[in-house]
C-alpha positions in Angstrom: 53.1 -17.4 -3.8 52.5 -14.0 -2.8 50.7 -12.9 -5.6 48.3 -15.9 -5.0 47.5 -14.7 -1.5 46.9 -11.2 -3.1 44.5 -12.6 -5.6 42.5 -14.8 -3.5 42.6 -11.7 -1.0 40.9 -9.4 -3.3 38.4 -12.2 -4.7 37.3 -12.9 -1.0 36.9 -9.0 -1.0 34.7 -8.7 -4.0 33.0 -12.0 -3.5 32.0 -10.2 0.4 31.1 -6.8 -0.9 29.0 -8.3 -3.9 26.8 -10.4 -1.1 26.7 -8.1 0.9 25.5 -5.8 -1.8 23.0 -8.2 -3.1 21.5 -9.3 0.3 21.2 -5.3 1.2 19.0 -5.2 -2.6 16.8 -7.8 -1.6 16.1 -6.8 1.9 15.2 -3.2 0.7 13.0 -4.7 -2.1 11.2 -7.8 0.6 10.5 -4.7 2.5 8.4 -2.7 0.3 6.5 -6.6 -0.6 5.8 -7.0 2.6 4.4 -4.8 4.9 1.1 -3.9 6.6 0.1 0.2 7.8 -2.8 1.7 9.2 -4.0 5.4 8.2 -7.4 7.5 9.3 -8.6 9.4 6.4 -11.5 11.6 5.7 -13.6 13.0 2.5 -16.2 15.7 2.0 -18.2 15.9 -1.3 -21.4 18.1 -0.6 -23.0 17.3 2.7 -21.8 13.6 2.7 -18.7 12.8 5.2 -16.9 9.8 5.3 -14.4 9.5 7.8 -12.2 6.2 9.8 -9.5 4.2 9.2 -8.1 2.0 6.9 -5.4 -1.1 7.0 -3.1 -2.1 4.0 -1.5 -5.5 4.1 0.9 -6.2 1.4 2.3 -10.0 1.1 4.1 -10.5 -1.9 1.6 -9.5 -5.0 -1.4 -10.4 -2.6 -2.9 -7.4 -0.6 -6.0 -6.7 2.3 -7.9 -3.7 2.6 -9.7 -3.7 5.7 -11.5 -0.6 6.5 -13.5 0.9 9.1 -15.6 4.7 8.9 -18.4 6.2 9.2 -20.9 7.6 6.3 -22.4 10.9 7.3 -24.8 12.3 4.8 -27.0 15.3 5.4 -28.6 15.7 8.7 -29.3 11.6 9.0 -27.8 9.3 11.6 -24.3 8.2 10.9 -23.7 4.6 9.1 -21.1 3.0 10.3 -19.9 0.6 7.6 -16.5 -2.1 8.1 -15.4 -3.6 4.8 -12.5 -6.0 4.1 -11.6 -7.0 0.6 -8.5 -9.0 -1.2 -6.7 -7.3 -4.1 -3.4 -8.7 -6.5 -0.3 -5.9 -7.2 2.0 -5.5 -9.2 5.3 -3.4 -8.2 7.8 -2.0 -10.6 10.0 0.3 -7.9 7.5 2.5 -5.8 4.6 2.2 -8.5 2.1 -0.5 -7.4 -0.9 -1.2 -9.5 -3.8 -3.2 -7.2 -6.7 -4.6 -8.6 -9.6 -5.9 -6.4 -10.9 -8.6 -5.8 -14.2 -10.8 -4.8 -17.1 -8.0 -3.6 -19.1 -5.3 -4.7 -21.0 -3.1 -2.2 -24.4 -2.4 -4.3 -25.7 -0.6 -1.2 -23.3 2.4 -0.8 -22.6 2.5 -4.3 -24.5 5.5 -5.4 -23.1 7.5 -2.6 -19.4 6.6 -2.6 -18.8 6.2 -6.5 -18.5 10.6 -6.6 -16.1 10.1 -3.1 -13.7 7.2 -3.4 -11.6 5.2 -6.5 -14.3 2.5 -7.9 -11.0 -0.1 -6.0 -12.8 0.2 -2.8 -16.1 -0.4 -4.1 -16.1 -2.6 -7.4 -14.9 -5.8 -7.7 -11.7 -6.1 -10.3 -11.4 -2.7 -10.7 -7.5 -1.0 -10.7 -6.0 2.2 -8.6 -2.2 2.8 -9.4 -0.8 4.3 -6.8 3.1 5.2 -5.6 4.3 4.0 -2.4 7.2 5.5 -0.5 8.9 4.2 2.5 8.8 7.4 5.4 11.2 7.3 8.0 11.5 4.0 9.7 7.7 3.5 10.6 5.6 4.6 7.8 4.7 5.0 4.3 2.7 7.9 2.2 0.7 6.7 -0.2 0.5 9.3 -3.5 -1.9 9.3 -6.5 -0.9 11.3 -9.5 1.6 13.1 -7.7 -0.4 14.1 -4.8 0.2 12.6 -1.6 -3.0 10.9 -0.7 -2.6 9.1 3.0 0.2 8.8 5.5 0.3 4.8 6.4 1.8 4.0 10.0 3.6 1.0 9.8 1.2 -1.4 12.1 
């Protein structure tokens, strides 16, 4: 009889710490699925200046970018451009692969394509990047090992 108890004692155990294990795997993994974060950025190539900020959203193998900057080139007015776009990912650990989707922006093409990944500006086009979780409210984003944006969780 009290070897019974014992076993059933120890299967509750394992039972407990294997759900509790399991649920704790599947929260950290829904977390990096979804999540949105906002990050300002800006690039220099010449005398052309692109500067604002951009929002991630990331909802289970369906993303939005939705950006906002300005394009400064030369000595000429600033252009202040707002794009939002749809992209698909795939995640294997902190590698996500994102491919856009539904636009191409034929007007600021010639400019941008020497500035930004041909993601933000060609329809169906692929950026790999790697996404790690930093402290409780935000992300960095890298790129072939260099750490492209910080991403405030938003």
């Amino acid at each position: 009889m009290k070897a019974k108890i014992i076993t059933y004692t120890i299967i509750f155990i394992l039972v407990t710490l294997g759900s509790v294990y399991f649920y704790f795997e599947f929260f950290r993994a829904s977390l990096m699925d979804n999540f949105k974060c906002t990050s300002s950025f800006s690039t220099r190539a010449n005398d052309t200046v692109i500067s604002g900020l951009i929002k991630y959203t990331f909802i289970s193998g369906h993303g939005e970018v939705a950006a906002d900057f300005n394009l400064q080139i030369a000595d000429k007015e600033p252009e202040r451009i707002n794009r939002v776009f749809n992209f698909t990912y795939t995640r294997e650990g902190n590698s996500y692969t994102m491919v856009s989707e539904g636009f191409y922006d034929q007007a600021h093409f010639g400019t941008l394509k020497n500035m930004i990944p041909d993601f933000y500006i060609i329809d169906n086009s692929g950026l790999k990047l790697k996404i790690y979780k930093q402290s409780r409210h935000g992300y960095v984003l890298e790129h072939e090992n260099i750490s492209l944006l910080y991403c405030a969780e938003s």
